[in-house]
N, CA, C and O of each residue as an XYZ file, in Angstrom:
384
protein
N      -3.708     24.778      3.306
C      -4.075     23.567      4.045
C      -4.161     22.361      3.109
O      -3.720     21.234      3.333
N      -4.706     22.726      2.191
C      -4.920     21.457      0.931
C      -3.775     20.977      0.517
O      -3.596     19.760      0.482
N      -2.792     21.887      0.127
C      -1.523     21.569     -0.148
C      -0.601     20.482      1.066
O      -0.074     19.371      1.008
N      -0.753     21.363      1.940
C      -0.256     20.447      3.383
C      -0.992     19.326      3.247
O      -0.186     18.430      2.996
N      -1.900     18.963      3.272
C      -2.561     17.902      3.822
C      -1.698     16.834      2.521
O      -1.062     15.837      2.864
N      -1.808     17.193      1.292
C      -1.170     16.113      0.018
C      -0.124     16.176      0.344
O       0.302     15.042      0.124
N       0.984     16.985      0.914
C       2.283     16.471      1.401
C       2.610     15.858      1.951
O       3.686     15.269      1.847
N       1.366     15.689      3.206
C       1.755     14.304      3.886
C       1.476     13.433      3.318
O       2.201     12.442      3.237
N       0.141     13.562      2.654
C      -0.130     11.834      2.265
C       0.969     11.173      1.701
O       1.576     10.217      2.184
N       1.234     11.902      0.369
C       2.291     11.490     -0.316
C       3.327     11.301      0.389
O       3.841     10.246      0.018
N       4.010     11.856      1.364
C       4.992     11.661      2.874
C       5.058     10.504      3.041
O       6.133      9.939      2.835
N       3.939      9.790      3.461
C       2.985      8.410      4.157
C       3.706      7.577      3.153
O       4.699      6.886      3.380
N       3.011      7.743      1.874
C       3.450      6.763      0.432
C       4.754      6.749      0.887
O       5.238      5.816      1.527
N       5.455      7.967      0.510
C       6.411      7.892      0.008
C       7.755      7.219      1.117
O       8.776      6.801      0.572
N       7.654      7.180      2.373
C       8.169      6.630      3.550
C       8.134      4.986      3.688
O       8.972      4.194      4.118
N       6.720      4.795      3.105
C       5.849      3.401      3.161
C       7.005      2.264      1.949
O       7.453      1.134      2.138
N       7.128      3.071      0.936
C       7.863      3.236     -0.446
C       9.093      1.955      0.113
O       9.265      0.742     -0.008
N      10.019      3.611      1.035
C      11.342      3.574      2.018
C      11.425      1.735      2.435
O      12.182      0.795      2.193
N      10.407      1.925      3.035
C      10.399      1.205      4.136
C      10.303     -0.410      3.117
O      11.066     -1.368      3.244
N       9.364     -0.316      2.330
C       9.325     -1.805      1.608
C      10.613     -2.097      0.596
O      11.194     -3.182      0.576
N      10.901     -1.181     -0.080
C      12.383     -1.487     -0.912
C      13.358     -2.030      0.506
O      14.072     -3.005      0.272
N      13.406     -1.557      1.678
C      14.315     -2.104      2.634
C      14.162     -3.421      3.019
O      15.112     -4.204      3.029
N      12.933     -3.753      3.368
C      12.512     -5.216      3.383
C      12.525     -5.997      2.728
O      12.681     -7.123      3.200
N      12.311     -5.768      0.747
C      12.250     -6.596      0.269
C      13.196     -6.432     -0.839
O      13.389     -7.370     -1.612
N      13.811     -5.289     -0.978
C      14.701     -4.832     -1.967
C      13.521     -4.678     -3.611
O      12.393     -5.151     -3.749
N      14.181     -4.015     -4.421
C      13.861     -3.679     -5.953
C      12.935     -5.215     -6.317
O      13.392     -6.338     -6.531
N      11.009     -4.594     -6.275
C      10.563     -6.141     -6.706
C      10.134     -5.899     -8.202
O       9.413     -5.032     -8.697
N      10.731     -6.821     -8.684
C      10.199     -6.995    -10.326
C       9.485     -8.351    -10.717
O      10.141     -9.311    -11.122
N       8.431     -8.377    -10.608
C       6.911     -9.188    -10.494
C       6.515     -9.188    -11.999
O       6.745     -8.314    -12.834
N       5.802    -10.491    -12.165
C       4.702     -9.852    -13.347
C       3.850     -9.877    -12.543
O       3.740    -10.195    -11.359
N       2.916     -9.305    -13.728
C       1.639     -8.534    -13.424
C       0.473     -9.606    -12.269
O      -0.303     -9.025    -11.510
N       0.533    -11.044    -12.317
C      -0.517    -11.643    -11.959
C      -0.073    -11.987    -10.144
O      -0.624    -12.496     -9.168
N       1.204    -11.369    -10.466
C       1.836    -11.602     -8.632
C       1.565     -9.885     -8.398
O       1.267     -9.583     -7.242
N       1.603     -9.344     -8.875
C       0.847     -7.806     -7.963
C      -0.212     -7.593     -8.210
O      -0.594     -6.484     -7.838
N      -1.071     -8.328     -8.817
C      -2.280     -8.254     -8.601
C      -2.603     -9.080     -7.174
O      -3.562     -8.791     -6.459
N      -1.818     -9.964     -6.930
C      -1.980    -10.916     -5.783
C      -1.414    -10.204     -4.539
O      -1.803    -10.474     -3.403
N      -0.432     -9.238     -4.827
C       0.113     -8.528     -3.662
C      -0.723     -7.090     -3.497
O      -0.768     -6.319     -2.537
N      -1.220     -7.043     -4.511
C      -2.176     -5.539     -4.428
C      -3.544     -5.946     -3.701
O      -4.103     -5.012     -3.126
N      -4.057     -6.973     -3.650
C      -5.280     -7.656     -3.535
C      -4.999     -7.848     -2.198
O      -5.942     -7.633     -1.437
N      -3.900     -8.214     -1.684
C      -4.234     -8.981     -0.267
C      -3.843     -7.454      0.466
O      -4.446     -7.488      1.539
N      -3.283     -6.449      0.393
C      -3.013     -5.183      0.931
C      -4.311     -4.760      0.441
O      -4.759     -4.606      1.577
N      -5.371     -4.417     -0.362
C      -6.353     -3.922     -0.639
C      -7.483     -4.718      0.332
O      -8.405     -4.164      0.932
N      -7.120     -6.406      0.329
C      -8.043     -7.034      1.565
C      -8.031     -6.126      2.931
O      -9.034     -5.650      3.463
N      -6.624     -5.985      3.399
C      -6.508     -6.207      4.603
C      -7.235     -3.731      5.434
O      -7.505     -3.117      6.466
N      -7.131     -3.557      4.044
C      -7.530     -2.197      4.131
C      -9.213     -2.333      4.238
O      -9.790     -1.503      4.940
N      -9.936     -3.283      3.606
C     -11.626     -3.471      3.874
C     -11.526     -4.141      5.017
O     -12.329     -3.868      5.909
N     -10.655     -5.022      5.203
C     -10.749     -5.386      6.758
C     -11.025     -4.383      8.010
O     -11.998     -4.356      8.764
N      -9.797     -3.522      7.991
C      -9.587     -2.101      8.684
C     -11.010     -1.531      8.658
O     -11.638     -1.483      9.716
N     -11.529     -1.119      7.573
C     -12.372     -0.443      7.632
C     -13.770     -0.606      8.099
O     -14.484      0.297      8.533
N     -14.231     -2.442      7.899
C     -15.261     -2.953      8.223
C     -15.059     -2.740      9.982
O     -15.629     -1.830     10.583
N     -14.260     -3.626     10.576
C     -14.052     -3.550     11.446
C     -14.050     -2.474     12.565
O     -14.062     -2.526     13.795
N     -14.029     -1.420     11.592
C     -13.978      0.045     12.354
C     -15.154      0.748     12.043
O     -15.354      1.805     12.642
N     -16.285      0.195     10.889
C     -17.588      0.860     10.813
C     -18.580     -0.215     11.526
O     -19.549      0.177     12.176
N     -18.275     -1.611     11.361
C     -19.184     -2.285     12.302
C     -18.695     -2.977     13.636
O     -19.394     -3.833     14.180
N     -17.341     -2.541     14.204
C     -16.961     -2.939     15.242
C     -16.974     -4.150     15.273
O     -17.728     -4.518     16.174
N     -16.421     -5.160     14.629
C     -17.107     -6.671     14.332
C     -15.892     -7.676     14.871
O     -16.159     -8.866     15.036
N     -14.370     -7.108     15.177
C     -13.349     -8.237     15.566
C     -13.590     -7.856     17.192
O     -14.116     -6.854     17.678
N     -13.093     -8.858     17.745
C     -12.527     -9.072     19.210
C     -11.453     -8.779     19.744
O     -10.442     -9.213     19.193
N     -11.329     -8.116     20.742
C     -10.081     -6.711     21.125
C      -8.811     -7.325     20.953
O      -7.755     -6.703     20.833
N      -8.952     -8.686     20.942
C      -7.578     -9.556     20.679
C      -7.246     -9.341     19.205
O      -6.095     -9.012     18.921
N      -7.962     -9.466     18.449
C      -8.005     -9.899     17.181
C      -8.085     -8.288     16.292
O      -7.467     -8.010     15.264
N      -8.864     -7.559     16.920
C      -9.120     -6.152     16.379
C      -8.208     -5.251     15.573
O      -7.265     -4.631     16.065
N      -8.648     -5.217     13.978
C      -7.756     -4.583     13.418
C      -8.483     -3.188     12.506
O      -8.226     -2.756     11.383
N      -9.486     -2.743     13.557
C     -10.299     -1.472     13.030
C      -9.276     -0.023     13.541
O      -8.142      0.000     14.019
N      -9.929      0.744     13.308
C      -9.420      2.113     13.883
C      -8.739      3.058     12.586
O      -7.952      2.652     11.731
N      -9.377      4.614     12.753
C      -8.545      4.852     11.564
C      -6.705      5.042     11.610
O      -6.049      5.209     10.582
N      -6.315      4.999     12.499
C      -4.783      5.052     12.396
C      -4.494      3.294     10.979
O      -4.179      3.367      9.792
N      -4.712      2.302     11.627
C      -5.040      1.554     10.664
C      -5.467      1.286      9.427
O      -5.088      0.438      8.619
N      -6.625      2.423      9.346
C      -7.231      2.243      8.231
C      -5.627      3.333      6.990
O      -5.275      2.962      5.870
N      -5.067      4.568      7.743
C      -4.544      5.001      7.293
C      -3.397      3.713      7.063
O      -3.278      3.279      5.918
N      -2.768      3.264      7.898
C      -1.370      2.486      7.618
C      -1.604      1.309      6.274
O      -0.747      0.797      5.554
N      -2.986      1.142      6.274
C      -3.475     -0.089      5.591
C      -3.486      0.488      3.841
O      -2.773      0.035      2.946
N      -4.388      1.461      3.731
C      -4.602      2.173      2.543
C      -3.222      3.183      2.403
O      -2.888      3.176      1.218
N      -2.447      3.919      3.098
C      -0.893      3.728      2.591
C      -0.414      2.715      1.797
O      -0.305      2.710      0.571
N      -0.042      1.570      2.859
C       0.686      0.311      2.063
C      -0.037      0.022      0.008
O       0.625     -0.214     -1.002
N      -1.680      0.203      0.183
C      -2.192     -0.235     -1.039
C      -1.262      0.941     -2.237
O      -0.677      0.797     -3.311
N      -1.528      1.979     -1.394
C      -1.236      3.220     -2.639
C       0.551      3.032     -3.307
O       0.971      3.257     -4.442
N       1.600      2.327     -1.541
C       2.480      2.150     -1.773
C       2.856      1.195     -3.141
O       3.601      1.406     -4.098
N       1.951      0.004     -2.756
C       2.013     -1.312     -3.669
C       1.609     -0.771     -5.421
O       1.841     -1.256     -6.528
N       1.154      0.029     -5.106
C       0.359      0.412     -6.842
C       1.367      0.974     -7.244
O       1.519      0.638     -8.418
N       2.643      2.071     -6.731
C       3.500      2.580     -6.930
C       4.715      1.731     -7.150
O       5.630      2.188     -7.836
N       4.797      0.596     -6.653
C       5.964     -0.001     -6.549
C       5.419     -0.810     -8.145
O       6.143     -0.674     -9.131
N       4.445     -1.416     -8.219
C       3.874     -1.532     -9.509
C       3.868     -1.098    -10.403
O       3.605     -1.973    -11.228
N       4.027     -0.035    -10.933
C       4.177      1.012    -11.631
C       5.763      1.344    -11.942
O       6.248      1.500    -13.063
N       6.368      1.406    -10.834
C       7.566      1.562    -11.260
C       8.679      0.109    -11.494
O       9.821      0.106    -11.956
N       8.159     -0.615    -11.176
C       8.605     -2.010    -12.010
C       7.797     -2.112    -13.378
O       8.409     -2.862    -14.139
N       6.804     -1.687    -13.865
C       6.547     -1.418    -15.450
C       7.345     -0.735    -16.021
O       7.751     -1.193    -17.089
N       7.712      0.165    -15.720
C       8.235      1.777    -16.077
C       9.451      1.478    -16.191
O      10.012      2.083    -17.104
N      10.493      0.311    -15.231
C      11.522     -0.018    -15.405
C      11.730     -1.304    -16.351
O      12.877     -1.652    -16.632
N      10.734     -1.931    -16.787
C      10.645     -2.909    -18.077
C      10.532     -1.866    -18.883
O      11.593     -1.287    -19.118
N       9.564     -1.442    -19.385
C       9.776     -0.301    -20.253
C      11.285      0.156    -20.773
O      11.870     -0.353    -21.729
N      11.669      0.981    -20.128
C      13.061      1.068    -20.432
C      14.265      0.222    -20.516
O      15.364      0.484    -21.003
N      13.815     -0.891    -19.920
C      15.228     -1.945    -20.272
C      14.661     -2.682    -21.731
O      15.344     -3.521    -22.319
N      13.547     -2.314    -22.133
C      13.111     -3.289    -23.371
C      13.423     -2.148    -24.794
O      13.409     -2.371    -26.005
N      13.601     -1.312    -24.274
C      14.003      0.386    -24.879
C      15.498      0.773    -25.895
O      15.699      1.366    -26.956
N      16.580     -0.148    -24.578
C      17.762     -0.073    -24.318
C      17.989     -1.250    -25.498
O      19.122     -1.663    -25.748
């Protein structure tokens, strides 16, 4: 079960991954613009979560619930990864 359960997560990431290289293609950032893109995906995941422990937006506006909270904290784990592998790919072109 433990095993299953990390396959999906990583699934989640790794789909989430898919899905943003398609939208935005290969991003190579410095560091003070993914901190700015990690930050506002890390906002919008305390958002999710407040919202869903104190019920606090308006059904219009409402962005609690854990399906959310999952899609939200995906995207962060996605962004740290995509981070990482734009280091990892300086790294090696500074290598070369």
């Amino acid at each position: 079960m433990k095993e299953k359960i990390k396959y999906e997560v990583l699934k989640l990431v790794g789909d989430e991954r898919e899905r943003q290289d398609r939208k935005w293609g290969e991003q190579n950032h410095d560091l003070p613009l993914w901190v700015g893109i990690l930050g506002e995906e890390y906002g919008e995941f305390c958002q999710a979560v407040n919202e869903t422990v104190f019920d606090n937006g308006t059904e219009e506006y409402k962005k609690g619930g854990m399906d959310n909270i999952v899609k939200e904290l995906t995207q962060v784990a996605a962004v740290a990864i995509a981070c990482l592998e734009c280091i990892k790919r300086n790294q090696v072109s500074r290598e070369v």
